[in-house]
C-alpha positions as CSV (number, residue, x, y, z in Angstrom):
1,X,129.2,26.5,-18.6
2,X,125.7,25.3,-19.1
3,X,126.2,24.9,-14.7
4,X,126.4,29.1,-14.7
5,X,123.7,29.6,-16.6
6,X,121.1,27.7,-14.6
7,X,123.0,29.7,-11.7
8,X,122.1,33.0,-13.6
9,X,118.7,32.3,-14.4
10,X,117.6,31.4,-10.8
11,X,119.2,34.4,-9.5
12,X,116.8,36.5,-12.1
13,X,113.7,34.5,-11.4
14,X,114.6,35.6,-7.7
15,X,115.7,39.2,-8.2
16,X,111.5,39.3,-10.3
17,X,109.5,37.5,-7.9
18,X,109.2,39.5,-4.7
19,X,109.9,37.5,-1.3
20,X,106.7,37.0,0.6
21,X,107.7,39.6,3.3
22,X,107.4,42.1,0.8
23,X,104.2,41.5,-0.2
24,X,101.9,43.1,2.4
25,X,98.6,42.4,4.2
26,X,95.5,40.7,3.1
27,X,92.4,41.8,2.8
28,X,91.3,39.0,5.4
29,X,94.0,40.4,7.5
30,X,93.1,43.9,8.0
31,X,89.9,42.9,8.7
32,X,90.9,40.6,11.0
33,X,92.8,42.8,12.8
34,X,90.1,46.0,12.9
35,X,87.9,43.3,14.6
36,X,90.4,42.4,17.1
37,X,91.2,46.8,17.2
38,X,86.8,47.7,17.7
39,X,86.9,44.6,20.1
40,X,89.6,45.7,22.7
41,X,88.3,49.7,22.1
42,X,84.8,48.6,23.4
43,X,86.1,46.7,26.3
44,X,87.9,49.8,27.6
45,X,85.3,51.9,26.6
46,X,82.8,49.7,28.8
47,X,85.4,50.3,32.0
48,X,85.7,54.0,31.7
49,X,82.1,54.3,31.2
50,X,81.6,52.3,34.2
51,X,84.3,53.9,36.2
52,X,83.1,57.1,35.2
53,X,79.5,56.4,36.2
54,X,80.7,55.1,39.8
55,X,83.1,58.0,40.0
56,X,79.7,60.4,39.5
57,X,77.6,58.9,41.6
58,X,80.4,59.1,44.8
59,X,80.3,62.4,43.5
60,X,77.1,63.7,43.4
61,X,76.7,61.4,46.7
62,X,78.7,63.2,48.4
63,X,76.9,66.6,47.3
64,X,74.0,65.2,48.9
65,X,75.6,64.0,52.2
66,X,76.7,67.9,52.2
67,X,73.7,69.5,51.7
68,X,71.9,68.0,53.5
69,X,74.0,68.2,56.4
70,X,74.7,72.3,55.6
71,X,70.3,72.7,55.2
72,X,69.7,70.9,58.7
73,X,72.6,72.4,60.4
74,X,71.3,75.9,59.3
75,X,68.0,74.9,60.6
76,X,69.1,73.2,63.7
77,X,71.1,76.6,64.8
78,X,68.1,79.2,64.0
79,X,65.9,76.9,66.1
80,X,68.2,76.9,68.9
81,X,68.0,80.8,69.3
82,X,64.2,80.4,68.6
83,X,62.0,82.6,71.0
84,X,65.1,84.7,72.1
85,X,63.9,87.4,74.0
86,X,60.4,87.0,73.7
87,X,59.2,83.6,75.3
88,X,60.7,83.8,78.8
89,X,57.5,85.1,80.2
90,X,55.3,82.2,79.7
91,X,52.1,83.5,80.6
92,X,52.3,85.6,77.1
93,X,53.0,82.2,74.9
94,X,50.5,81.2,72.5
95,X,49.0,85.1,72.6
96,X,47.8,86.3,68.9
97,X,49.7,88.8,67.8
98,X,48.4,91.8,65.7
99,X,49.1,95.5,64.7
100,X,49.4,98.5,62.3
101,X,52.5,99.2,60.9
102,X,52.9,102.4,59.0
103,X,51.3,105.7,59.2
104,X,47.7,106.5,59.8
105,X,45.7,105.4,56.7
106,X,48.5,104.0,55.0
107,X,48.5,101.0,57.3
108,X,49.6,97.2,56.6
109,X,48.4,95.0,59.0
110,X,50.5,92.2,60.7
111,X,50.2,88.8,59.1
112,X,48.5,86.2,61.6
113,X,51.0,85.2,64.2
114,X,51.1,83.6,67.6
115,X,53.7,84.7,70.1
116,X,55.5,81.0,69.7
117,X,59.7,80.4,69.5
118,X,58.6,78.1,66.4
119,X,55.5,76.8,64.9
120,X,55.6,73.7,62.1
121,X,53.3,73.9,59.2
122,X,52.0,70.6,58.1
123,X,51.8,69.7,54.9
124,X,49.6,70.0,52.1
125,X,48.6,67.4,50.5
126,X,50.4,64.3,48.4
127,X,51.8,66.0,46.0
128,X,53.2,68.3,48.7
129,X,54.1,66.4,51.8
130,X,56.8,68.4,53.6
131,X,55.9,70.7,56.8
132,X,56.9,74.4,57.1
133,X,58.9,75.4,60.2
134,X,58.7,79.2,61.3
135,X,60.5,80.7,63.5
136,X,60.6,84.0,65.6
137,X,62.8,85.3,67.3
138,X,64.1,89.0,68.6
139,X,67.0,91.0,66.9
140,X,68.1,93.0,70.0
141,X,71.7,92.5,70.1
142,X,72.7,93.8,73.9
143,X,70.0,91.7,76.2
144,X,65.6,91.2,75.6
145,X,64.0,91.2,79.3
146,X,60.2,91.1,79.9
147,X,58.9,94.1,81.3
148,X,56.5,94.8,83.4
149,X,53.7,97.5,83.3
150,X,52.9,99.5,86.8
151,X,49.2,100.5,86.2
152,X,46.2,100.4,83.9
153,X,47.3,101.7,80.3
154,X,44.3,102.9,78.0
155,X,44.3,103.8,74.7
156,X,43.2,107.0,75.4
157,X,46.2,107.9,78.4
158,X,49.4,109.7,77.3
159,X,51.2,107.3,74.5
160,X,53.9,106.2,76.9
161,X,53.8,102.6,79.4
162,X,54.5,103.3,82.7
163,X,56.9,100.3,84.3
164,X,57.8,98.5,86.8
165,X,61.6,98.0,88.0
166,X,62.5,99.9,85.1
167,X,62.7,99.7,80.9
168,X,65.6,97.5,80.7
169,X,67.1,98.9,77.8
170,X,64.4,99.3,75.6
171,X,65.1,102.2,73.1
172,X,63.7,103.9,70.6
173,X,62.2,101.8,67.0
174,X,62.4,98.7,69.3
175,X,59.4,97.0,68.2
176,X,57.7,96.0,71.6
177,X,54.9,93.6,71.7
178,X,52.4,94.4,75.2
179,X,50.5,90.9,76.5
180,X,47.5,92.1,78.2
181,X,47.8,90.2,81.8
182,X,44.7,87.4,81.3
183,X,44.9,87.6,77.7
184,X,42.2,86.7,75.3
185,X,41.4,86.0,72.2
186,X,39.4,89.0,72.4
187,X,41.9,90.7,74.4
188,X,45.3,90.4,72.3
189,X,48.7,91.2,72.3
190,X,49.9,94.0,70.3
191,X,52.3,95.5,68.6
192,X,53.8,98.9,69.1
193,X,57.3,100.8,68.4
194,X,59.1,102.5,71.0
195,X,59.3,106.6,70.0
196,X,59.3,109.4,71.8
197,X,58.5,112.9,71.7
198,X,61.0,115.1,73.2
199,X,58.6,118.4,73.1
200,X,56.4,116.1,75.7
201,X,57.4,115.2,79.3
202,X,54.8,112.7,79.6
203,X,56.2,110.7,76.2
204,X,59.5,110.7,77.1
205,X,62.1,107.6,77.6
206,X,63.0,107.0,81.0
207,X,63.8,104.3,83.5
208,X,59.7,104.1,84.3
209,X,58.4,105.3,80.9
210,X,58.2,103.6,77.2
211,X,56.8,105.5,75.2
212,X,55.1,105.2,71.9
213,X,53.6,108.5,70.6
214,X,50.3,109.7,69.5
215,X,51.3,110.1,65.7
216,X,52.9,107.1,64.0
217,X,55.7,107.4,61.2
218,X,55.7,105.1,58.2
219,X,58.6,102.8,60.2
220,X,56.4,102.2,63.3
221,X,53.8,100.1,64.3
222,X,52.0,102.7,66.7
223,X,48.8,103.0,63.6
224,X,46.5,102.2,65.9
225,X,43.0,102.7,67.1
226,X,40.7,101.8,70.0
227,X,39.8,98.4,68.7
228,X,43.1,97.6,68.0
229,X,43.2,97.7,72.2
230,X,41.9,95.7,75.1
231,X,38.5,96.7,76.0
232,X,40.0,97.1,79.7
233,X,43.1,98.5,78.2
234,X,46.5,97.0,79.7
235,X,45.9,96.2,83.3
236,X,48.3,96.6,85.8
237,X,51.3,93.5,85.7
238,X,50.7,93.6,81.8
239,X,53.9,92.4,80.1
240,X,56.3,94.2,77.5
241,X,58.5,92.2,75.0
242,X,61.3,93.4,73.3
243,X,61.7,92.1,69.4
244,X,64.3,94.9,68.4
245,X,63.8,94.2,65.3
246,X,61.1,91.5,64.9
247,X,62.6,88.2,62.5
248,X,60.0,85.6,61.4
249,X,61.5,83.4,59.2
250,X,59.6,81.0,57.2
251,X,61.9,77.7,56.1
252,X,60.4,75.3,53.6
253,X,61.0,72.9,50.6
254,X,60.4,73.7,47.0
255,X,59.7,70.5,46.0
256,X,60.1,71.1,42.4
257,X,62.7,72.8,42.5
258,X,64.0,70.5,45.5
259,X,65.6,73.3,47.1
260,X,65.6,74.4,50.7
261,X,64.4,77.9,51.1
262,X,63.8,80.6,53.7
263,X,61.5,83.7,53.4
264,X,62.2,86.5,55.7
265,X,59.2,87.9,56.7
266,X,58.9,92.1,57.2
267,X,56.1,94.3,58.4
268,X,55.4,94.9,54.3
269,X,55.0,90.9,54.4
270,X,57.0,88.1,53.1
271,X,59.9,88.5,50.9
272,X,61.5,86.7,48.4
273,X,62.6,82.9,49.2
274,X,66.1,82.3,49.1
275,X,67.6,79.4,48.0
276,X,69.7,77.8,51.0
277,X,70.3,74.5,49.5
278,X,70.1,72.6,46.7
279,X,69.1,68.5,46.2
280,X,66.8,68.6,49.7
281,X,63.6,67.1,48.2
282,X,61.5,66.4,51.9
283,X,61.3,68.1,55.2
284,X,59.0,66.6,58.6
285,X,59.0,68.2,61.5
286,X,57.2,66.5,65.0
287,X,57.2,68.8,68.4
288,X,58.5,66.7,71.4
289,X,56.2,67.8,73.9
290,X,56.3,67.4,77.9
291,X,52.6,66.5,79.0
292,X,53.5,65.3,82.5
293,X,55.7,68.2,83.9
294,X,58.9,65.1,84.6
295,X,61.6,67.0,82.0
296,X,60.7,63.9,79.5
297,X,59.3,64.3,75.8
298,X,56.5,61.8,75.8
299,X,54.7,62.2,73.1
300,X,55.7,63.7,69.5
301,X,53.4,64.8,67.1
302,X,52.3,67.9,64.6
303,X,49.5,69.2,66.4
304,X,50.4,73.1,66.7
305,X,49.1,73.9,70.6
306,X,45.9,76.2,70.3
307,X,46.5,77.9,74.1
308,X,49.0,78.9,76.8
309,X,48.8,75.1,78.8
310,X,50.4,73.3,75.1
311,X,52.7,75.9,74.4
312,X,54.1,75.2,77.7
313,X,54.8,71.6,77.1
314,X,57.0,72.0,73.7
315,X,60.3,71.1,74.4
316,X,61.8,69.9,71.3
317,X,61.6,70.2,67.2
318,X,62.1,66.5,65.8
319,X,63.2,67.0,62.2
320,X,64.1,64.8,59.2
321,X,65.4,65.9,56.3
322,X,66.0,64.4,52.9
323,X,68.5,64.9,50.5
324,X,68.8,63.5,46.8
325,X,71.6,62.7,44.9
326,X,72.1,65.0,41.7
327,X,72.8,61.9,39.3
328,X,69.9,60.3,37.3
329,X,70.7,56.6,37.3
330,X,70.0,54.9,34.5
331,X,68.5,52.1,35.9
332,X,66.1,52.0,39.2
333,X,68.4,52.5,42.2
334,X,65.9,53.0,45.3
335,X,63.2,50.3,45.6
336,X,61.7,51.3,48.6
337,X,61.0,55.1,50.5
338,X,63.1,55.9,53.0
339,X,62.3,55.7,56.9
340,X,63.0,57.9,59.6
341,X,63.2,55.9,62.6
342,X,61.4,57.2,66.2
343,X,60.8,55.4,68.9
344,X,61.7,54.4,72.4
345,X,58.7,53.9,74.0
346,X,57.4,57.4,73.3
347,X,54.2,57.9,71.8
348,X,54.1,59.2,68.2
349,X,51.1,60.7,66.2
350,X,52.4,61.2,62.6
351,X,51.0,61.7,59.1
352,X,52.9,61.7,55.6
353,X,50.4,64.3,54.8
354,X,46.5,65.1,55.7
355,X,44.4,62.0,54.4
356,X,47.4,60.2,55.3
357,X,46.8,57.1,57.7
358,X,48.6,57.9,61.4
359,X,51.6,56.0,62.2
360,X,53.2,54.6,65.5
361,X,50.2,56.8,66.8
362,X,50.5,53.9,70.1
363,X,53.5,54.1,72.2
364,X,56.1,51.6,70.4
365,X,59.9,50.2,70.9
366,X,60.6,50.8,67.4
367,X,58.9,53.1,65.2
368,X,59.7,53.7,61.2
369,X,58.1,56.6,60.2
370,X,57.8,56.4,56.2
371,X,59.1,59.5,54.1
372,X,57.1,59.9,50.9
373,X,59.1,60.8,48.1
374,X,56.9,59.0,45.8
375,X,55.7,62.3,44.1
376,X,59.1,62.9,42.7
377,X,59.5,62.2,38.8
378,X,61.5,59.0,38.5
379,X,62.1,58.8,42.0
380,X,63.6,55.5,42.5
381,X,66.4,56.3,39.8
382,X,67.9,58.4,42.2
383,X,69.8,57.9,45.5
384,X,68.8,59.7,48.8
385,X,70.3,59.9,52.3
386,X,68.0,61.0,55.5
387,X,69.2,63.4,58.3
388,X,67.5,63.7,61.7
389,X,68.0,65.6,65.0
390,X,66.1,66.4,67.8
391,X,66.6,70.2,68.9
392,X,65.8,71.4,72.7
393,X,63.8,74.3,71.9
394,X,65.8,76.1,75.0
395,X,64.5,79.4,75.2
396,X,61.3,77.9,76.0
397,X,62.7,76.5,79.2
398,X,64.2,79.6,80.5
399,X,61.5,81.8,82.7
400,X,61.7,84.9,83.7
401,X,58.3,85.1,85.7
402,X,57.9,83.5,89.3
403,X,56.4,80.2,89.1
């Protein structure tokens, strides 16, 4: 008996004191264990951030390796086609071009212009070290031949060119540009717009005739008056140029926007700039020139020729371009400008910008021309890569003209 009870009384303690199972966590526990929980989120926090950092900069590094690739690519093919037309007589190269375009009183004068396939711009100043690269080129989609004039042409004759060998398809609102045979810089080239006037036999189109009349529309370029013309007039072997439609287009860098842009230039003057690509923050541009006559570039600098003789020894655009990476790093990334690398025993005369020490100016194996980007806010947080080509500026070699 008195056995069984003790029995029975254990069994109540039991069944009132709950096992430890039951009981739950501790206050140490949970805290314990929200460590452990904020410890392990951090740590894959940390990778993800990292990973996703990496994966942004192979992004936005590859955005730059396209653009930059696209903008000199675009550049490289209008350059190629430079001149088209208009430079394969090269007795008229480096001759200033000028005219009136619109009608009488109502003129707007050409911008200033030299009869070149493309002409670099140098830079500015520090703060604005990339060149300018124009370039010209005629629209005339069957074929552009050089014509030339049979006879002295004065301002004062009938409004029409008499020709040799005949107009080779020049037509009416071709824009023509006439080179004075000897030009000057008194004497220089100008520009007129085929038009003729069908109530006038001596004004009309023909194999031997281009005409441009005696009253100008608001499309032409024939606004013009005695001292627009040669003293002499156009002597006899003068040359005629066909633009078609003249293109000048002006490429460039918009350093704070670091975009690469192109302004179309008209007879009303320059239009708006287009944005052609985005993240190109530099642009230097050398001409390869020729100054022996033995097919070899010899010498590259930015010195724009100033007559006929220097015009004649451009063979080839050197560019470099830079592109930047879209992602800010947080930390500095870059430590040192890029280079562009030129040389192979060919003399170089090159300036970041004008006050800028010359570079390589001797003739040198190995020549790193430096690329300032220093101007750029927080420009070593970012990442850049550096194109560079060397384009044959063909149209320059072709020559229509007996040597």
């Amino acid at each position: 008996m008195k056995d069984g009870m003790e029995h029975l009384n254990r069994s109540l303690r039991m069944h009132r004191k709950p096992s430890r199972a039951q009981r739950g966590m501790t206050l140490v526990e949970l805290l314990v264990a929200m460590l452990l929980g904020l410890i392990t989120t951090y740590f894959i926090a940390q990778v993800f951030a990292v990973a996703e950092g990496q994966k942004r900069t192979a992004t936005f590094g590859t955005d730059a390796q396209v653009n930059g690739a696209v903008a000199l690519h675009t550049l490289r093919r209008h350059v190629m086609s430079s001149g088209y037309g208009v430079v394969s007589a090269p007795s008229a190269l480096g001759c200033a071009m000028h005219g009136q375009f619109g009608t009488a009183g109502t003129t707007t004068a050409s911008p200033a212009m030299t009869l070149a396939p493309v002409v670099i711009t140098a830079a500015g100043s520090a703060s604005a070290p990339s060149d300018g690269v124009s370039v010209l080129t005629s629209t005339k989609s069957t074929f552009a031949a050089p014509v030339l004039t049979n006879g002295t042409h004065m301002e004062s004759d009938e409004k029409a060119f008499l020709v040799q060998g005949g107009s080779h398809g020049m037509d009416d609102n071709d824009t023509i540009l006439a080179v004075p045979k000897g030009w000057t810089s008194a004497d220089r080239c100008l520009l007129l717009t085929v038009k003729q006037d069908t109530t006038n036999p001596a004004t009309t189109a023909s194999k031997s005739r281009v005409p441009h009349v005696a009253s100008p529309s608001a499309s032409s370029w024939n606004a013009t008056t005695a001292a627009d013309w040669p003293a002499a007039g156009f002597p006899d072997g003068s040359v005629l140029l066909n633009f078609g439609q003249m293109r000048r287009m002006d490429f460039r860098v918009n350093e704070l926007l670091a975009s690469f842009e192109v302004l179309t230039w008209t007879p009303q003057g320059a239009g708006a700039a287009e944005q052609l690509n985005s993240g190109i923050v530099l642009m230097k541009a050398l001409y390869g020139r020729d100054t022996n006559g033995d097919g070899r570039v010899d010498v590259y600098d930015t010195t724009t020729p100033t007559d006929n003789a220097g015009w004649r020894n451009v063979r080839v655009l050197r560019l470099a371009m830079v592109a930047r990476s879209g992602q800010r790093e947080k930390t500095p990334v870059t430590t040192a400008a890029p280079v562009w690398h030129v040389g192979d025993g060919t003399a170089v005369n090159y300036q970041q910008y004008p006050g800028a020490p010359t570079v390589c100016a001797a003739n040198a194996a190995t020549c790193d021309l430096p690329l300032p980007i220093s101007h750029l806010n927080e420009w070593q947080n970012y990442r850049y890569k550096v194109f560079e080509t060397a384009i044959p500026v063909r149209n320059l070699m072709w020559n229509a003209e007996e040597p």
